[in-house]
C-alpha positions as CSV (number, residue, x, y, z in Angstrom):
1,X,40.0,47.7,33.1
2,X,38.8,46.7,29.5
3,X,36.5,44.0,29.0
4,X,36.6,41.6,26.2
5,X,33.1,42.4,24.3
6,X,31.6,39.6,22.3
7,X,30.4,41.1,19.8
8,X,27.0,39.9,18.2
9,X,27.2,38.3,14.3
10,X,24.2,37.8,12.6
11,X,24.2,34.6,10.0
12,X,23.5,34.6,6.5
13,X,21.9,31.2,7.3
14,X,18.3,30.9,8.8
15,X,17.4,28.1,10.9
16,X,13.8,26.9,10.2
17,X,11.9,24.3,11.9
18,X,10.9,20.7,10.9
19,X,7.8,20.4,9.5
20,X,5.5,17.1,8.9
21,X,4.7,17.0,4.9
22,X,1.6,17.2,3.7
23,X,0.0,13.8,2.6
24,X,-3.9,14.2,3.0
25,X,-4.0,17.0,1.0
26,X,-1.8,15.9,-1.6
27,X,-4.0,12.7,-2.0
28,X,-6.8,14.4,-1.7
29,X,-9.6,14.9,-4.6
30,X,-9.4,18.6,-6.0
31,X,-11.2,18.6,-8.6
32,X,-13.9,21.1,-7.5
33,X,-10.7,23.4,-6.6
34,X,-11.8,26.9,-8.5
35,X,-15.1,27.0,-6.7
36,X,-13.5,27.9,-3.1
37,X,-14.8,31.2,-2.1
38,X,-15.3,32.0,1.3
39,X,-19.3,31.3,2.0
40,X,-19.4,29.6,-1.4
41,X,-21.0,25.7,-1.1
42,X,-20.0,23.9,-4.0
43,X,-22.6,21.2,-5.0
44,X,-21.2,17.8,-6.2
45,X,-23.3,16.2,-8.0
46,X,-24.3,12.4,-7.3
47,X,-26.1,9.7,-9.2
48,X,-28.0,6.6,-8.2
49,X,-26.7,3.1,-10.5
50,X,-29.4,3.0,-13.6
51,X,-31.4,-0.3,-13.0
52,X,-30.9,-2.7,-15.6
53,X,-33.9,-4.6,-16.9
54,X,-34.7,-7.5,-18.7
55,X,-36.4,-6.3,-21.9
56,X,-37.4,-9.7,-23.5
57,X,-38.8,-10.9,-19.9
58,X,-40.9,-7.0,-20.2
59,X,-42.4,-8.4,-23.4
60,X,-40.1,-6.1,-25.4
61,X,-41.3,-3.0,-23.7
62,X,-39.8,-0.5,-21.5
63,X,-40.3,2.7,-19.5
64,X,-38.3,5.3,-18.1
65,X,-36.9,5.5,-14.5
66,X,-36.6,9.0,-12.9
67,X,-33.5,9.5,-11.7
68,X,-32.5,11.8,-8.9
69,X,-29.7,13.5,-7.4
70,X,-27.8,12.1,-4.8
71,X,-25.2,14.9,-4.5
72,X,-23.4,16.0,-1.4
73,X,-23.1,20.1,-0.6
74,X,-19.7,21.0,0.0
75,X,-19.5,24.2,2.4
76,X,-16.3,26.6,2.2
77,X,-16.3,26.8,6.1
78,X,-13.1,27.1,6.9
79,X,-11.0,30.4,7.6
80,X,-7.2,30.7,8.3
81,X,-5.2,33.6,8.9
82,X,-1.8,34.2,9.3
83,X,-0.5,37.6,10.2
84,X,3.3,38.4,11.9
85,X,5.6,41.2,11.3
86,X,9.6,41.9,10.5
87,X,11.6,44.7,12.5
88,X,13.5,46.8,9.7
89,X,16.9,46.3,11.9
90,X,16.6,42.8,11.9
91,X,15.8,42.2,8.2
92,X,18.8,44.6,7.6
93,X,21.2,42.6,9.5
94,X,19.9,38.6,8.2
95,X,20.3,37.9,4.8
96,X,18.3,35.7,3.1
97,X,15.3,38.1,4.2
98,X,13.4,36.8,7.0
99,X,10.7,38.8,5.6
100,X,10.9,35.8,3.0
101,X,11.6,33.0,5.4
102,X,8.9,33.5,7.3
103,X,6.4,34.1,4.5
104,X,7.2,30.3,3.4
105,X,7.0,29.1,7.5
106,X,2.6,30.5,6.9
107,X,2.7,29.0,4.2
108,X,3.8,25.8,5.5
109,X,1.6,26.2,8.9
110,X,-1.0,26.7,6.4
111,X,-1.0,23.0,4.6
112,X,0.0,21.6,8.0
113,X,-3.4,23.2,9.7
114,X,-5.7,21.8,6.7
115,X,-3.7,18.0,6.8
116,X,-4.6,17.6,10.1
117,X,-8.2,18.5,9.0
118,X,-8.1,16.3,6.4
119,X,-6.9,13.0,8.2
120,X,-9.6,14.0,11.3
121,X,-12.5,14.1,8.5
122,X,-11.5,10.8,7.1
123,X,-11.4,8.7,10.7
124,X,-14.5,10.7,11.8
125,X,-16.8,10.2,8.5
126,X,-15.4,6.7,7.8
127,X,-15.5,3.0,9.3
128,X,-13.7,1.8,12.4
129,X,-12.8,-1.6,11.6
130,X,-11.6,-4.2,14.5
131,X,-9.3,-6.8,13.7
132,X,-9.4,-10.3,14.7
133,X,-6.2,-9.1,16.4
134,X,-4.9,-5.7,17.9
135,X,-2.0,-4.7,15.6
136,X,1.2,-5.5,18.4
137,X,3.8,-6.7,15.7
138,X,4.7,-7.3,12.3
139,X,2.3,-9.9,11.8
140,X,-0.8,-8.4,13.7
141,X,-0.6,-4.9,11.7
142,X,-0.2,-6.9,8.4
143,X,-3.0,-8.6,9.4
144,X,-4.8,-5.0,10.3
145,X,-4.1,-3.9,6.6
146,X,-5.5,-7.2,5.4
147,X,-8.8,-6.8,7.1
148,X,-8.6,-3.1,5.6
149,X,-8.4,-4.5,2.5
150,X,-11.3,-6.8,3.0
151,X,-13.4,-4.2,3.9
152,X,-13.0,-2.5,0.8
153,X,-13.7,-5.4,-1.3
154,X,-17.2,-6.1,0.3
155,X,-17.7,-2.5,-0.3
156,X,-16.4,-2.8,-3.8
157,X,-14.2,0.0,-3.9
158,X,-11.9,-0.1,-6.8
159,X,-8.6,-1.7,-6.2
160,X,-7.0,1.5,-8.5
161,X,-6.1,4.6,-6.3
162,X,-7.0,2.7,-2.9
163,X,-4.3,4.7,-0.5
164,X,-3.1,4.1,3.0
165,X,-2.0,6.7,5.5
166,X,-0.4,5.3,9.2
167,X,1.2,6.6,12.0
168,X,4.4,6.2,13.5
169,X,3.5,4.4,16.0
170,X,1.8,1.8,12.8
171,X,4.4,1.9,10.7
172,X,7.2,0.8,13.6
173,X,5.1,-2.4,14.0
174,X,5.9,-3.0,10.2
175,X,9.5,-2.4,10.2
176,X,10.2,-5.3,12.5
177,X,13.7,-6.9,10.6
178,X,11.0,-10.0,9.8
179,X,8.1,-8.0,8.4
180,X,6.9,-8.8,5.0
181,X,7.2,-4.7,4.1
182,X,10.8,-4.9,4.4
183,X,11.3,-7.6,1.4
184,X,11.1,-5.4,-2.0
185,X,9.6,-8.0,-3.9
186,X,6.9,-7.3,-1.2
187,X,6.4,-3.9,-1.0
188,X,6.5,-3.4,-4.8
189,X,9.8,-1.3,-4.6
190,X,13.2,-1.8,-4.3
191,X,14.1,1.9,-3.6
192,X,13.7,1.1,0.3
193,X,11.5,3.7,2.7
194,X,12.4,7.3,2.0
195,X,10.3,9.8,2.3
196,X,6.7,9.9,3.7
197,X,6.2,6.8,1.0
198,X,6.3,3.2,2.1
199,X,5.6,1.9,-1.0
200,X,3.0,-0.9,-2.0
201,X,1.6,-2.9,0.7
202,X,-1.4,-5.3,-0.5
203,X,-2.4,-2.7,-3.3
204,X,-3.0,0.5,-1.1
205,X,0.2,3.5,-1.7
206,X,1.2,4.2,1.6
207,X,2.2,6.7,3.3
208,X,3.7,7.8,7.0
209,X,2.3,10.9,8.8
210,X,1.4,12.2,12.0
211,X,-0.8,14.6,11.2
212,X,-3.6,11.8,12.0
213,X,-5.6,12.6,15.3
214,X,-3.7,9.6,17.3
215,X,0.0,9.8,17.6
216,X,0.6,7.8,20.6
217,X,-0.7,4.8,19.7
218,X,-1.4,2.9,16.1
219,X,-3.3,4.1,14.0
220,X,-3.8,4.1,10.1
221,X,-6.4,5.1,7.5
222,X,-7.8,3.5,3.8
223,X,-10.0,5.1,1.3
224,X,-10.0,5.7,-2.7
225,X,-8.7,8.9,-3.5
226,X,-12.0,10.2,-5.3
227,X,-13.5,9.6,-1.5
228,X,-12.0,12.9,0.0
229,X,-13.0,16.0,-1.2
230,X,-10.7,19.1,-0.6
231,X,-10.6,22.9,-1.9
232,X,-9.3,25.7,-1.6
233,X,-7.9,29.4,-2.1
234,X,-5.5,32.0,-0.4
235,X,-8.2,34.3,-0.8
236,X,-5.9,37.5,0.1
237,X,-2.6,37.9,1.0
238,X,-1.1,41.4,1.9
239,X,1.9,43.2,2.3
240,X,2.0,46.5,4.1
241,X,3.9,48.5,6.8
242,X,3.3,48.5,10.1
243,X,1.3,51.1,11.8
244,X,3.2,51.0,15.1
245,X,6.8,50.6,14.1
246,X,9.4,50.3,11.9
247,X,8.5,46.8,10.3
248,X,7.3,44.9,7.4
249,X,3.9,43.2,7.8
250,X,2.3,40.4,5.7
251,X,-0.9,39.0,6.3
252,X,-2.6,36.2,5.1
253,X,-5.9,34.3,4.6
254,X,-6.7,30.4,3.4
255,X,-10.1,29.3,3.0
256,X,-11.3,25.8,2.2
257,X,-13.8,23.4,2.4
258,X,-13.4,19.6,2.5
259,X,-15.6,16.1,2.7
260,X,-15.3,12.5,3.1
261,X,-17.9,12.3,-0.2
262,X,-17.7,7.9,0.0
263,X,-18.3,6.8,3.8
264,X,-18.2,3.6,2.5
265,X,-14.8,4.0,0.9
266,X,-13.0,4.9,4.1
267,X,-12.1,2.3,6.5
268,X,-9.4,3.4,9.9
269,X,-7.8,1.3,12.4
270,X,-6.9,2.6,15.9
271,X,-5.7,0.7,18.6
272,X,-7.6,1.1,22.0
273,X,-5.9,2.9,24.6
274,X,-3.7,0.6,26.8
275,X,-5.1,0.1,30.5
């Protein structure tokens, strides 16, 4: 009796997983980029506002005011490794390399890892601000964006590089068919939402990801961009054989170091957990 073997094909073609892009990082302030080295704290300096003083009221005199520094200490705290390895048969038998393919999935588990940190440092160092409202619809998260907004006017932030970052969850309450975001003339472009940008809502760029903390319910985040502090450096990366077997082996490590340096630039929303 034969039997009909099926034999086994391996594709030229490599299926790789989504993966959410990277938006706190990408907004982030990096500046202070080439300090990151692992147990380095980079010191950012800070000023007070120089007084200003009426000289004629001073009878034409003056004298000096010390000034101080009101700098923040940025640790490079954070250590992430990566480290997998790729059986000689199977990179013989799938072309592209996997070797290759799965180099770029670290990498991308890399930025994913410090996004997440990112967004969780900005809802954890900023301000909670409640709504007259809990954002429901349309109308109420508008409404959410407008308080947002106010917010950052008392604290006068500047209304240049103000950015917004929402969930999911956020930005379905915004798509409703009647929602002010969905008129161009609105939302300041008339290329419709693509991509992780929404386009211009009431000043702030905004953006869709779920890399914020919350993902079942809304939640959104506002802060200048000079507010959050990020850097970094792949301090090593290695390629080597394995010790055990026939196999290609890559290693990796990322460290960084990041900080909401304005509190009072960063304002979040997040809707209270339903009963």
């Amino acid at each position: 009796m034969y039997v009909n073997a099926i034999p086994e094909v391996w594709s030229a073609k490599i299926l790789q997983q989504f993966q959410q892009q990277a938006i706190f990082a990408a907004l982030a302030n990096k500046e202070y980029e080439g300090e990151a080295k692992v147990g380095n704290v980079v010191h950012v300096v800070g000023i007070n506002p120089i007084v200003i003083k009426d000289y004629k009221a001073a009878g034409r005199t003056t004298a000096a005011d010390n000034v101080t520094d009101t700098g923040i200490d940025l640790p490079i705290d954070n250590e992430k490794s990566f480290d997998f390895k790729v059986d000689d048969i199977d990179e013989a038998q799938a072309k592209p390399k996997l070797l290759n393919a799965f180099t770029k999935s670290a990498a991308d588990g890399l930025v994913q890892d410090t996004d997440k940190t990112l967004a969780a440092i900005l809802i954890a160092q900023g301000t909670a601000v409640t709504p007259a409202a809990p954002a429901t619809d349309a109308a109420t998260a508008w409404n959410v964006i407008r308080a947002l907004k106010l917010q950052m006017a008392k604290a006068l932030v500047p209304t240049s590089e103000r950015v917004l970052v929402m969930n999911a969850e956020f930005a379905t309450l915004l798509e409703d068919s009647d929602s002010k975001l969905m008129k161009a003339d609105e939302s300041g472009t008339t290329a419709g939402l693509r991509d992780a940008s929404i386009g211009k809502i009431l000043g702030f760029s905004t953006y869709e990801s779920e890399n914020l903390p919350v993902t079942d319910r809304p939640q959104c985040v506002a802060w200048h961009r000079s507010a959050l502090v990020y850097a970094s450096q792949i301090q090593k990366t290695e390629f080597m054989r394995a010790q055990d077997s026939f196999a290609d082996r890559t290693r990796g490590l990322h460290v960084y170091g990041a900080k909401n340096l304005r509190p009072n630039a960063v304002f979040s929303y997040t809707a209270a957990v339903t009963p």
